[in-house]
ROTORMI-477092 format. One record per residue: x, y, z of N, C-alpha, C in turn; chain; residue number from 1. Coordinates in pm, whole numbers, plus 50000, padded with zeros to 5 digits. Layout:
! ROTORMI-477092
n.c1,n.c2,n.c3,ca.c1,ca.c2,ca.c3,c.c1,c.c2,c.c3,chain,resi
X,Y,Z,X,Y,Z,X,Y,Z,A,NUM
...
This chain:
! ROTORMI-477092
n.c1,n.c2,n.c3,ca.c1,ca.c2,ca.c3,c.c1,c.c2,c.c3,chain,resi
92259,18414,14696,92158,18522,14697,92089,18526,14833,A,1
92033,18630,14864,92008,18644,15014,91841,18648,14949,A,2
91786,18530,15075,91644,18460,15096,91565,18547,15169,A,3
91450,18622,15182,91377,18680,15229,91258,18571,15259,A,4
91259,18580,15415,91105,18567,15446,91005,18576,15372,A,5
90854,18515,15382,90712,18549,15294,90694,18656,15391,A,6
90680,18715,15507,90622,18805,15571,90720,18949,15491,A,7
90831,18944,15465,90950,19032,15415,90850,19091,15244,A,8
90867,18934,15186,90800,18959,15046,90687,19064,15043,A,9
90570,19037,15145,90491,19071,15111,90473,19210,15154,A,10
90522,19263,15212,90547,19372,15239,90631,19433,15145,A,11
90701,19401,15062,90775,19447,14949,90678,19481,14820,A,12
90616,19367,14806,90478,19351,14704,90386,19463,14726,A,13
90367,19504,14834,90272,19621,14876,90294,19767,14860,A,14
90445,19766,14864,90508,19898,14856,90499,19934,14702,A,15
90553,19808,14674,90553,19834,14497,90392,19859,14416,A,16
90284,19775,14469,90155,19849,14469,90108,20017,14489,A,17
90187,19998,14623,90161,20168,14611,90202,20278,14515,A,18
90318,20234,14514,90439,20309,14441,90363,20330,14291,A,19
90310,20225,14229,90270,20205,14115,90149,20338,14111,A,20
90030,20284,14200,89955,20364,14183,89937,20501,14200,A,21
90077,20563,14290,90132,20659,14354,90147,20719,14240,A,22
90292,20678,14166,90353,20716,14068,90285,20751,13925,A,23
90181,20674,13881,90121,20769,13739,90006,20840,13792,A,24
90004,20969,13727,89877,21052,13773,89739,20996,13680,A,25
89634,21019,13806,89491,20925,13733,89428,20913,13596,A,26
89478,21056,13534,89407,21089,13397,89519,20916,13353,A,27
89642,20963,13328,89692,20864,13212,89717,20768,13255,A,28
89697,20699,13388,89652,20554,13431,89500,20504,13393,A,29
89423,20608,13361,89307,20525,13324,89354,20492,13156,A,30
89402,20601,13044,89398,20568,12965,89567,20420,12970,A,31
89663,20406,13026,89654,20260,13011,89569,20155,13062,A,32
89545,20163,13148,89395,20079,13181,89279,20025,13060,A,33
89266,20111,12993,89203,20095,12857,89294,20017,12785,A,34
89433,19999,12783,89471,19949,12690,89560,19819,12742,A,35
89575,19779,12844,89641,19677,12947,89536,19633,13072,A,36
89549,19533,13080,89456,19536,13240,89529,19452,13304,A,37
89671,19479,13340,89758,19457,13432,89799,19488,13493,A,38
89726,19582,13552,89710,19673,13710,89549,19608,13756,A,39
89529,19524,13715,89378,19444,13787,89438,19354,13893,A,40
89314,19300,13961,89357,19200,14069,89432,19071,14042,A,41
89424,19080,13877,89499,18936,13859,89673,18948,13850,A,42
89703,19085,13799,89848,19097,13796,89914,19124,13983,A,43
89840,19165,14094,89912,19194,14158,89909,18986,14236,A,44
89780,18955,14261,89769,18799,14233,89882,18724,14239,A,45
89905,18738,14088,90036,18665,14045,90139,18717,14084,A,46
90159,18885,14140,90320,18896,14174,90329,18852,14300,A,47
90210,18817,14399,90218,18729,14519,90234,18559,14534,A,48
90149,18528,14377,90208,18368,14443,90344,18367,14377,A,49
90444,18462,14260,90531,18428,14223,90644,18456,14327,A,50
90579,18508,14446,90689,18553,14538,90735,18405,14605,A,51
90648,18346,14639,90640,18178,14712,90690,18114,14624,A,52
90670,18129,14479,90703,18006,14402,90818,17971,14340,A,53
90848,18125,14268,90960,18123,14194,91048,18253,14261,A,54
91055,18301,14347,91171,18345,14428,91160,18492,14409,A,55
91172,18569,14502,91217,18706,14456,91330,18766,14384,A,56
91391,18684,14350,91431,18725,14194,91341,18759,14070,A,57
91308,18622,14057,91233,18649,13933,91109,18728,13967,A,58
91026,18753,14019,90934,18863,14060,90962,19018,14053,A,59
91043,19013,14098,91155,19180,14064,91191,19203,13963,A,60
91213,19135,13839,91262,19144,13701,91106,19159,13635,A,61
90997,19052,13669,90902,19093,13615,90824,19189,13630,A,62
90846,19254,13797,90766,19379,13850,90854,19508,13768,A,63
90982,19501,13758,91054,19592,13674,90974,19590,13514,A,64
90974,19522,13434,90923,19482,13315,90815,19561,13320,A,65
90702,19518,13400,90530,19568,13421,90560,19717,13430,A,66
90663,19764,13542,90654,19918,13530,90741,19982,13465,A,67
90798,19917,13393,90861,19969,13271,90752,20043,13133,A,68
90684,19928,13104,90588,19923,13003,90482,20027,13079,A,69
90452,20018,13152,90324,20100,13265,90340,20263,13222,A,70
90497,20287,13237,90522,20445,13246,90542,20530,13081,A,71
90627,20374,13005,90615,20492,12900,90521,20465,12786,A,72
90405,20323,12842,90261,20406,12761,90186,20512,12838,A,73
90220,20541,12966,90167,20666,12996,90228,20800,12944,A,74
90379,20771,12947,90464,20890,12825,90430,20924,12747,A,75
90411,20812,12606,90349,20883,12513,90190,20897,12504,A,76
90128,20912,12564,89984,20910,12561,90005,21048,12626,A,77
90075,21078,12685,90107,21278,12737,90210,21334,12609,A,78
90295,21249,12543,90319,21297,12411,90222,21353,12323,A,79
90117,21247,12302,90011,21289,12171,89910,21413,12240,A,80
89926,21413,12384,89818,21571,12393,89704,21515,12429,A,81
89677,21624,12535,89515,21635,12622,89454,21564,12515,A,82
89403,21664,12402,89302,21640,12254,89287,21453,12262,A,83
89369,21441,12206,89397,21263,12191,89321,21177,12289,A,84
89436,21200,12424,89324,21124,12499,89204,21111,12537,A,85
89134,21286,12527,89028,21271,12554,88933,21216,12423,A,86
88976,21202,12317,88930,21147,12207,88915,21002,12206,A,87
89004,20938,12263,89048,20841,12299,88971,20772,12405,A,88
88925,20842,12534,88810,20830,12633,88680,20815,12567,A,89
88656,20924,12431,88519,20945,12444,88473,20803,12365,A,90
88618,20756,12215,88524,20635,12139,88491,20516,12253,A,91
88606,20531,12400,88583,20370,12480,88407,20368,12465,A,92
88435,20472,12563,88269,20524,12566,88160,20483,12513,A,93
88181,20541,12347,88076,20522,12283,88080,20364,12264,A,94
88198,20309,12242,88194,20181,12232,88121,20115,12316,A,95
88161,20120,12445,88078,20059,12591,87943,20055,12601,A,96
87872,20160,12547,87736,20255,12551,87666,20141,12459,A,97
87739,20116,12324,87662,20038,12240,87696,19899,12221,A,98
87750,19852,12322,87849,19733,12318,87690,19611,12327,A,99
87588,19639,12394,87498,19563,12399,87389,19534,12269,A,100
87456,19622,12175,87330,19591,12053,87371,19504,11992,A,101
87300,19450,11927,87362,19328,11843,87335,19338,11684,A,102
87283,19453,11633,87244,19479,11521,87258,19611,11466,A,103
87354,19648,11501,87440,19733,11432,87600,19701,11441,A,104
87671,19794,11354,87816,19783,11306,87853,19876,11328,A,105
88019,19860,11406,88082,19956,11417,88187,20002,11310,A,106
88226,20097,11211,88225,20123,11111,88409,20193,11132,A,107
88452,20185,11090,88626,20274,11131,88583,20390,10993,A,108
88699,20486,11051,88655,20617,10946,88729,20592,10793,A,109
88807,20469,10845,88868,20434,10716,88810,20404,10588,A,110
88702,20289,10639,88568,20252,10571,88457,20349,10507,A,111
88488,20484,10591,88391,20523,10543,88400,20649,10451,A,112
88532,20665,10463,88598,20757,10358,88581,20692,10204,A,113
88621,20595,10235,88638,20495,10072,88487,20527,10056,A,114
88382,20483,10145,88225,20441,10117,88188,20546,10012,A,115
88222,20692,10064,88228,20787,10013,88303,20894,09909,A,116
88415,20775,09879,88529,20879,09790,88589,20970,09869,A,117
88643,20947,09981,88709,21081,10053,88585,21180,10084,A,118
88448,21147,10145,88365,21239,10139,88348,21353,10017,A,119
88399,21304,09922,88351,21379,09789,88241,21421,09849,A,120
88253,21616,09756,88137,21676,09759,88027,21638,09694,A,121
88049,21585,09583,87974,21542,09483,87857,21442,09525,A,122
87914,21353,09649,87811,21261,09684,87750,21315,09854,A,123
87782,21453,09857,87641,21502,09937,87532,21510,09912,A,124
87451,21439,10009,87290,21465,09934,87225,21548,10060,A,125
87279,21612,10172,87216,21699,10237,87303,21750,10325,A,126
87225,21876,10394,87371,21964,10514,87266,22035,10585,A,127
87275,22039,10761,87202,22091,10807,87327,22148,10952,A,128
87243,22217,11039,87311,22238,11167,87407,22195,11259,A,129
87336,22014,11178,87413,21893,11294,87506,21888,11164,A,130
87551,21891,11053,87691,21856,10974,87626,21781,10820,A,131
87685,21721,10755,87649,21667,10601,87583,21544,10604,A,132
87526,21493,10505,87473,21392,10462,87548,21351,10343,A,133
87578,21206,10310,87656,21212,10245,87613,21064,10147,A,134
87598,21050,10064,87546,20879,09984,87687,20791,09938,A,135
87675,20692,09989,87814,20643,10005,87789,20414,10005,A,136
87877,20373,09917,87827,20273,09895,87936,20150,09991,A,137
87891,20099,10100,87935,20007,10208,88033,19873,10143,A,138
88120,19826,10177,88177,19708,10151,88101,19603,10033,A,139
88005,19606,10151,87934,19463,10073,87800,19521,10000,A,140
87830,19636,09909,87752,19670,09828,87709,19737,09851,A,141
87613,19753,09970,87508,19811,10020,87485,19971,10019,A,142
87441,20052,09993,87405,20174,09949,87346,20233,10069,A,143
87407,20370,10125,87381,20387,10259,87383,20575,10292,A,144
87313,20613,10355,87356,20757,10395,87454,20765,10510,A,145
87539,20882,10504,87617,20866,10607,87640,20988,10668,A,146
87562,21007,10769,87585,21097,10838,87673,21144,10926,A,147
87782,21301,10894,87886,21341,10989,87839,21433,11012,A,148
87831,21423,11179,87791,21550,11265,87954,21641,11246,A,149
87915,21779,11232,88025,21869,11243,88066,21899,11386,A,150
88159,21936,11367,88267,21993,11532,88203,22101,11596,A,151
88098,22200,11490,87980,22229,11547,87842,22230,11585,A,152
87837,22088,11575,87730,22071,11580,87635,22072,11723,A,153
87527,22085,11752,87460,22126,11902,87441,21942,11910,A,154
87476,21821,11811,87450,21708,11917,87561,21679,11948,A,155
87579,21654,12055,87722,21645,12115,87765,21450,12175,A,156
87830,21408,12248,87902,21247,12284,87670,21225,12330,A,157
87636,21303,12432,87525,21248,12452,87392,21191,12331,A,158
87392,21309,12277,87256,21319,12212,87358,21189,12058,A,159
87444,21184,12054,87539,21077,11953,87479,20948,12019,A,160
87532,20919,12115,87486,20815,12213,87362,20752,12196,A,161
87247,20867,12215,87113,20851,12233,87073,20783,12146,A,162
87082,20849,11982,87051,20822,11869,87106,20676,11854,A,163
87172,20621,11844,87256,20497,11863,87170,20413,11914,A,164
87135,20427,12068,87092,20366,12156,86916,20325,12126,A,165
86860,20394,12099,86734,20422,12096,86696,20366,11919,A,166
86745,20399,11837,86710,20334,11714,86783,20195,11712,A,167
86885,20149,11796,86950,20067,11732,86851,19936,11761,A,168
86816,19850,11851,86675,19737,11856,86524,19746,11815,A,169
86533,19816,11737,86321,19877,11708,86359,19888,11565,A,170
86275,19823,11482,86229,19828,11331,86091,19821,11328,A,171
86040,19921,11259,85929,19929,11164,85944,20046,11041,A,172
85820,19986,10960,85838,20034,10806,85865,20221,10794,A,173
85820,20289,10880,85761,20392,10906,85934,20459,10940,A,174
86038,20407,11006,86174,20436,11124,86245,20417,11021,A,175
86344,20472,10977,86460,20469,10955,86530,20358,10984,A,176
86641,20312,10923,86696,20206,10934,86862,20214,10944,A,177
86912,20230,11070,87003,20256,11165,87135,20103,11114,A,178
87227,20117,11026,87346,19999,10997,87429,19988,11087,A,179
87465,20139,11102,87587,20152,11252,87630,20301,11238,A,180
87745,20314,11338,87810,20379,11347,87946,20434,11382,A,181
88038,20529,11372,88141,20538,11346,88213,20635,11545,A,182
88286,20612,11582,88351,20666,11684,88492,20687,11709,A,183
88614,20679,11557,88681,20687,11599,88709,20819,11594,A,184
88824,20824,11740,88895,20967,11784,88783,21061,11781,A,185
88797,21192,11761,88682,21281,11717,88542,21300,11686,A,186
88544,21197,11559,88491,21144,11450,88338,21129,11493,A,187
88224,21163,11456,88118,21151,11495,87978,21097,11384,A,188
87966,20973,11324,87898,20951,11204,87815,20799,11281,A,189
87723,20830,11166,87601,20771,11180,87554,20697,11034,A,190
87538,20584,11039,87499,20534,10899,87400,20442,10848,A,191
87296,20559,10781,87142,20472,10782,87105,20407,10639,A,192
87023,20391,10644,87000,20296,10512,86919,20416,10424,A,193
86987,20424,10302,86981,20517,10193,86824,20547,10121,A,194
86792,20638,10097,86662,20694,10113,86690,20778,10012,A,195
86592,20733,09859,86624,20826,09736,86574,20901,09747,A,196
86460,21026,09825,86372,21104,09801,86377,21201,09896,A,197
86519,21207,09975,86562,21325,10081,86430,21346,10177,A,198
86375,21495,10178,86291,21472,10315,86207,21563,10256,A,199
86117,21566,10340,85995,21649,10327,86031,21810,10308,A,200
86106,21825,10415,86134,22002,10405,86245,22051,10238,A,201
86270,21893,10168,86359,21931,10069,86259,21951,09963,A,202
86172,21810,09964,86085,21792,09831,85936,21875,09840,A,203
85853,21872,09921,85759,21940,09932,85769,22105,09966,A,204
85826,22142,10058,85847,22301,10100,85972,22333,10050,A,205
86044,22283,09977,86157,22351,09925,86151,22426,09797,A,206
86040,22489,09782,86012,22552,09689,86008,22565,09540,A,207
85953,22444,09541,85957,22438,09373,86062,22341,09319,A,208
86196,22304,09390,86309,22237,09341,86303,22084,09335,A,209
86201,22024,09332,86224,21907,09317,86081,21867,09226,A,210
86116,21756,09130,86005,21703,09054,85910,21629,09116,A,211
85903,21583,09222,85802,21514,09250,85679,21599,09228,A,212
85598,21502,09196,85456,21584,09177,85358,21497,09388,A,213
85294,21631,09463,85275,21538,09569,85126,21529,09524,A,214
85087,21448,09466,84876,21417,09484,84812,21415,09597,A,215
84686,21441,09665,84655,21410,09740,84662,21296,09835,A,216
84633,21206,09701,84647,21052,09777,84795,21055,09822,A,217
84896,21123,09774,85032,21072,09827,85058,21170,09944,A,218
84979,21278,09980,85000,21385,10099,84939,21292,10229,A,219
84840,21215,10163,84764,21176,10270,84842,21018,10321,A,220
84873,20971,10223,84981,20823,10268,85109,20866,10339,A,221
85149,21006,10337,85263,21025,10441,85233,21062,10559,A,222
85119,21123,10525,85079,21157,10674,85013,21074,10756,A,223
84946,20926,10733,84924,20799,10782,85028,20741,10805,A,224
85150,20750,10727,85258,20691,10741,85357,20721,10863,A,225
85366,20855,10878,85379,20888,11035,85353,20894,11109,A,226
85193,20887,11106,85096,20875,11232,85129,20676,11274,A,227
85177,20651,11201,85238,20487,11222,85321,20482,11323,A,228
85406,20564,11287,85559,20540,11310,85551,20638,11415,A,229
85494,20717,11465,85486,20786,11610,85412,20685,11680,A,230
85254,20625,11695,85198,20511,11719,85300,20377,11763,A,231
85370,20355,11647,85502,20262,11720,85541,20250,11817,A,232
85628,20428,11828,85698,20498,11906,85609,20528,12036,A,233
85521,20550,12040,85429,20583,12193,85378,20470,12237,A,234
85327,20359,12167,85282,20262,12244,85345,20112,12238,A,235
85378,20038,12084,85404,19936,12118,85563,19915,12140,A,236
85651,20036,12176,85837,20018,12184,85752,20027,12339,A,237
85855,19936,12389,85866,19966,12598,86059,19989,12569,A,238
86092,20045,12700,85982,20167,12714,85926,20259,12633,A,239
85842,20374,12641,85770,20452,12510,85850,20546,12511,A,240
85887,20588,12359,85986,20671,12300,85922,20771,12311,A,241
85989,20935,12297,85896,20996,12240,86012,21079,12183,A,242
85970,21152,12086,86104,21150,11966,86152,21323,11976,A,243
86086,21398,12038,86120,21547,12068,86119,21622,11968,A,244
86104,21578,11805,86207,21694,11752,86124,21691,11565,A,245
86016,21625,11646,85931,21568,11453,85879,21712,11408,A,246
85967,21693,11260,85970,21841,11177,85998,21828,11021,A,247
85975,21835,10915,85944,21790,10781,86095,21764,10780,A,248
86220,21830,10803,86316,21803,10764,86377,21635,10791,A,249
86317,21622,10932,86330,21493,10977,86194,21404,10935,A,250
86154,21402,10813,86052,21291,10785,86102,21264,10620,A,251
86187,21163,10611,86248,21095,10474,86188,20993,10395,A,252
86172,21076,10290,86110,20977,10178,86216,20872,10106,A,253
86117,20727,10100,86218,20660,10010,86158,20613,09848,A,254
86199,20554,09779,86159,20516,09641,86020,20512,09590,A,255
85950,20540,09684,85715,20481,09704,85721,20613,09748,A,256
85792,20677,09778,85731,20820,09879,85688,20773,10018,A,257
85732,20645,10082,85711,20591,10269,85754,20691,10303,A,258
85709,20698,10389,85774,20819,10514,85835,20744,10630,A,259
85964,20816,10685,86040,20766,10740,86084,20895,10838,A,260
86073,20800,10941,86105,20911,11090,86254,20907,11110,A,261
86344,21045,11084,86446,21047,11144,86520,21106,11246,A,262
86634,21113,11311,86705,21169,11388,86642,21196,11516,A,263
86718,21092,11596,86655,21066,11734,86770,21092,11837,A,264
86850,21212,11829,86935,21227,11893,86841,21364,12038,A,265
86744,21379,11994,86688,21392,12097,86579,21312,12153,A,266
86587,21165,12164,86458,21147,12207,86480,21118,12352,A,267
86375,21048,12393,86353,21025,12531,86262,20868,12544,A,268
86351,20830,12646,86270,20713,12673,86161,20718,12781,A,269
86018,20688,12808,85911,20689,12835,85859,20592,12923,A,270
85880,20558,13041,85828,20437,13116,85716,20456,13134,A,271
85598,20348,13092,85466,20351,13083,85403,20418,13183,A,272
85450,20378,13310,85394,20438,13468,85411,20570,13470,A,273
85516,20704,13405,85511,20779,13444,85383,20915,13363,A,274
85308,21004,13417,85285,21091,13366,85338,21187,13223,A,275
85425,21246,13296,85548,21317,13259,85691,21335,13275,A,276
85782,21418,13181,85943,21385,13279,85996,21497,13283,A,277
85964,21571,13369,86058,21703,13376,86170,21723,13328,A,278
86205,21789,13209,86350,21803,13145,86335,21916,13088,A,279
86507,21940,13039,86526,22061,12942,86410,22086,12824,A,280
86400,22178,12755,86345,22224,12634,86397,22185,12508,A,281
86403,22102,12467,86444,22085,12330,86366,22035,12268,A,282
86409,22074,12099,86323,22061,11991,86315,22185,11857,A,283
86258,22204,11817,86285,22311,11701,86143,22400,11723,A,284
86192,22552,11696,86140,22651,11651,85984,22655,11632,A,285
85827,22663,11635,85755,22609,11558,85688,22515,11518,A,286
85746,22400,11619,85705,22260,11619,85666,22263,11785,A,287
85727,22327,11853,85702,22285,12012,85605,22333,12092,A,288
85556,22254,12143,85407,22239,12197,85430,22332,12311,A,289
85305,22450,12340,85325,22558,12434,85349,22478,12562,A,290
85289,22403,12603,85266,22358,12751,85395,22258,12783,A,291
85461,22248,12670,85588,22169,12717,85708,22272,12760,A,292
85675,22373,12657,85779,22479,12637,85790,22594,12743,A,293
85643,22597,12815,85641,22677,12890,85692,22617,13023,A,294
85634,22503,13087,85693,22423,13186,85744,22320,13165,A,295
85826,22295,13085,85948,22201,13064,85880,22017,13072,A,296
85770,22000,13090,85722,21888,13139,85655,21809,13016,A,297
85746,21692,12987,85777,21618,12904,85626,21544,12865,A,298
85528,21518,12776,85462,21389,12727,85468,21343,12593,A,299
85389,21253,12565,85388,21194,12450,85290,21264,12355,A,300
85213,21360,12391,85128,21502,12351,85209,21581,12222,A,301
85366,21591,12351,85450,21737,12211,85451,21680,12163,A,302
85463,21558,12090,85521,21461,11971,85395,21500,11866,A,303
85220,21499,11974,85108,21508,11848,85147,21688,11850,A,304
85185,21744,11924,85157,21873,11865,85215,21913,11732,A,305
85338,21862,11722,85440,21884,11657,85405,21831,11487,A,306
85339,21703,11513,85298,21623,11441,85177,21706,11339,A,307
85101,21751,11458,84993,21863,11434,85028,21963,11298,A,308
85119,22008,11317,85215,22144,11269,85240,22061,11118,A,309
85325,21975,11172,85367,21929,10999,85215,21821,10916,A,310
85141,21850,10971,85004,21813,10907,84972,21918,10806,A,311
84966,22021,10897,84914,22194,10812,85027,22235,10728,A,312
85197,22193,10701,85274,22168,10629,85259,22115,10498,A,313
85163,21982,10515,85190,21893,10434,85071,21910,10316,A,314
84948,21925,10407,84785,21997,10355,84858,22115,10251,A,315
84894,22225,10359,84934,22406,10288,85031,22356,10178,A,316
85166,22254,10192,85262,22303,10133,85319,22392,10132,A,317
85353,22431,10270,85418,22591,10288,85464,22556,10426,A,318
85585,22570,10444,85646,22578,10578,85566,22668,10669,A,319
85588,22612,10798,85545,22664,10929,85602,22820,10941,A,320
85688,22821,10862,85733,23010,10914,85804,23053,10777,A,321
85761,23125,10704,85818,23227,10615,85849,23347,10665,A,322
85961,23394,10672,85983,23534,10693,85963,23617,10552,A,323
85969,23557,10428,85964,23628,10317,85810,23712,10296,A,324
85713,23646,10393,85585,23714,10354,85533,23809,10447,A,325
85486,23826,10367,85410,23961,10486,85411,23947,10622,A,326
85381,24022,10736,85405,23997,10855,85289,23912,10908,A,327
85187,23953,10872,85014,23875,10888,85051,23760,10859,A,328
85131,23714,10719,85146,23580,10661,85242,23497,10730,A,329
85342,23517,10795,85448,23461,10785,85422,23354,10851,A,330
85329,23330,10988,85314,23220,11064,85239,23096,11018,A,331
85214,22993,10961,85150,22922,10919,85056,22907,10999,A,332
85082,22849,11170,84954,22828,11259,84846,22942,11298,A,333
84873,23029,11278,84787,23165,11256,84719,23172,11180,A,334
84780,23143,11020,84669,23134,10903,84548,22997,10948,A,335
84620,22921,11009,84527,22838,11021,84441,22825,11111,A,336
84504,22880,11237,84338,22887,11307,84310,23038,11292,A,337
84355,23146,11278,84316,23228,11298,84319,23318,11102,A,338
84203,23236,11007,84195,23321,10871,84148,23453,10874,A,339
C-alpha cells in the first residue's frame, strides 16, 4: 500500500472537512446536528490522530462510514418535508428553553392522549381562543387540566415558551400550579393542576349556569385572594412579573372557591430598577389600562387597572361589556363611574 506523508494526510483531512460542510445544505445539517454530534471538534480530532496512528486506510473507511450516515439522515429528513423539520426545530427549542427547570415534566403526546381518552369530548371542561381545556387523569394518578393550544391560536412557540418559563419556579396559594408540558412535533399543551370550579367568567358572569351560590364573604375572599397573588407577582418574585392579561376568565376557582391566577403566556418579566418597558400592546379588550394602551409603556399599574375592572365584575356580577343591553348599559366602567 502506498504510505503518505503526515503533511499529505493532513491536507487530505481538510479537504474532506470542507467537502463535508460544502456538501449538505445548512437547513438539514443543522437538523443532523440535533441528532449526531459528529461533525463537532471531537470527530474531526479523531480523524487526525487516526491518520498518525492507525494509517490512512483505516481513516478513509471510517471517513466513508461518517459520510455515508451524514447524507442519508439528511435524505430522509428532506423526505418527511419542510413541515417536519421545522416541527422538529421548534420541540429542540422548546426543550432547550426549559431544559433549566427542575420542576416540571416533559409530557410526550402519547401520555397525554391516554390522560385524556383520545381527548374525548366528554372530558372538556373549557374552550377559548387559545384551543380546549381538557380534565385528564396523569400516570401516577394525579388529576390534571390539560391544556391544547389550537393551530389557531394567537399564542404562538413564544408566548408557549413564556408561560413555561415564568410559572415554572414560583409557587404560591393564589398561582396556578404548572406539572409540565408537552412539545412534541406541532403539538402545543400545557398541564396544570386540576381546578374543580372552572373560572370566574364561567361561574359568576356566565349567566346563571352554574350552582354556585357567590355570598359576599366569598366575593370578597376572591378578591383578597388575587390581590395576593398579583402582590406575589409585583413584589416578592425577582425579577417582578407582571402578568398583562388579568381578566375573570383567567382567575380559577378550586374546591374552597381560592382564586387562582392563570395563563401567563403574556407576561413580562420586571427588573426592579426599571420604570417601565416599552413594548407591544397586549392584553384583552376592557381590561387595559388607557395609559399603557395609548403609549405602549409597560408597569406594574396595568396589572391594578385591570385588576380594578374585574373588582366591579365581581361586586356587579356582570361582565365588563354586554352588547345585549342597551347602548347606555353595555359598558360596565361607565355605569360605574359615570351613574
Amino acid at each position: 500500500m502506498v504510505q503518505f506523508n503526515s503533511g499529505f494526510n493532513a491536507i487530505i483531512v481538510a479537504i474532506i472537512i470542507r467537502l463535508t460542510k460544502a456538501f449538505i445544505p445548512f437547513p438539514f445539517r443543522s437538523v443532523w446536528l440535533s441528532k449526531n454530534r459528529l461533525m463537532g471538534k471531537e470527530f474531526y480530532n479523531d480523524m487526525i490522530y487516526g491518520l498518525f496512528l492507525q494509517g490512512w486506510d483505516s481513516i478513509l473507511v471510517e471517513a466513508f462510514i461518517r459520510l455515508n450516515n451524514l447524507v442519508m439522515t439528511c435524505f430522509f429528513s428532506f423526505c418527511k418535508g419542510k413541515g417536519v423539520s421545522r416541527a422538529t426545530r421548534q420541540t429542540l427549542e422548546a426543550d432547550d428553553e426549559v431544559s433549566g427547570s427542575q420542576n416540571i415534566c416533559c409530557y410526550t403526546h402519547r401520555e397525554l392522549q391516554m390522560a385524556t381518552e383520545n381527548f374525548n369530548s366528554a372530558n372538556k371542561v373549557g374552550e377559548g381562543g387559545f384551543g380546549s381545556v381538557y380534565k385528564g387523569i396523569l400516570k401516577d394518578g394525579t388529576v390534571a387540566a390539560i391544556k391544547v393550544l389550537s393551530a389557531e391560536s394567537r399564542q404562538g412557540l413564544r408566548e408557549f415558551l413564556t408561560e413555561i418559563k415564568v410559572i415554572a419556579d414560583i409557587e404560591h396559594n393564589n398561582l396556578v400550579k404548572l406539572y409540565g408540558y408537552c412539545a412534541d412535533g406541532n403539538h402545543r399543551i400545557l398541564v396544570y393542576g386540576y381546578l374543580e370550579n372552572n373560572s370566574l367568567a364561567q361561574t359568576l358572569l356566565g349567566g346563571g349556569h352554574s350552582s354556585i351560590k357567590f355570598s359576599w364573604s366569598t366575593r370578597r375572599k376572591i378578591c383578597v385572594g388575587v390581590a395576593r397573588g398579583l402582590a406575589f407577582l409585583h413584589e416578592e418574585v425577582q425579577p417582578h412579573i407582571v402578568h398583562r392579561d388579568i381578566k375573570a376568565s383567567n382567575i380559577l376557582l378550586d374546591s374552597e372557591l381560592e382564586p387562582k391566577i392563570s395563563d401567563f403566556g403574556l407576561a413580562k418579566l420586571f427588573p426592579s430598577h426599571l420604570t417601565h418597558i416599552s413594548t407591544r400592546v397586549a392584553g384583552t379588550t376592557g381590561y387595559l389600562a388607557p395609559e399603557y394602551a395609548i403609549r405602549g409603556q409597560l408597569t406594574r399599574k396595568a396589572d391594578i387597572y385591570s385588576f380594578g375592572v374585574l373588582l366591579l365584575e365581581i361586586v356587579s356580577g356582570r361582565s365588563n361589556t354586554n352588547r345585549r343591553l342597551p347602548t347606555e348599559e353595555q359598558c360596565l366602567l361607565k355605569r360605574g363611574f359615570f351613574p
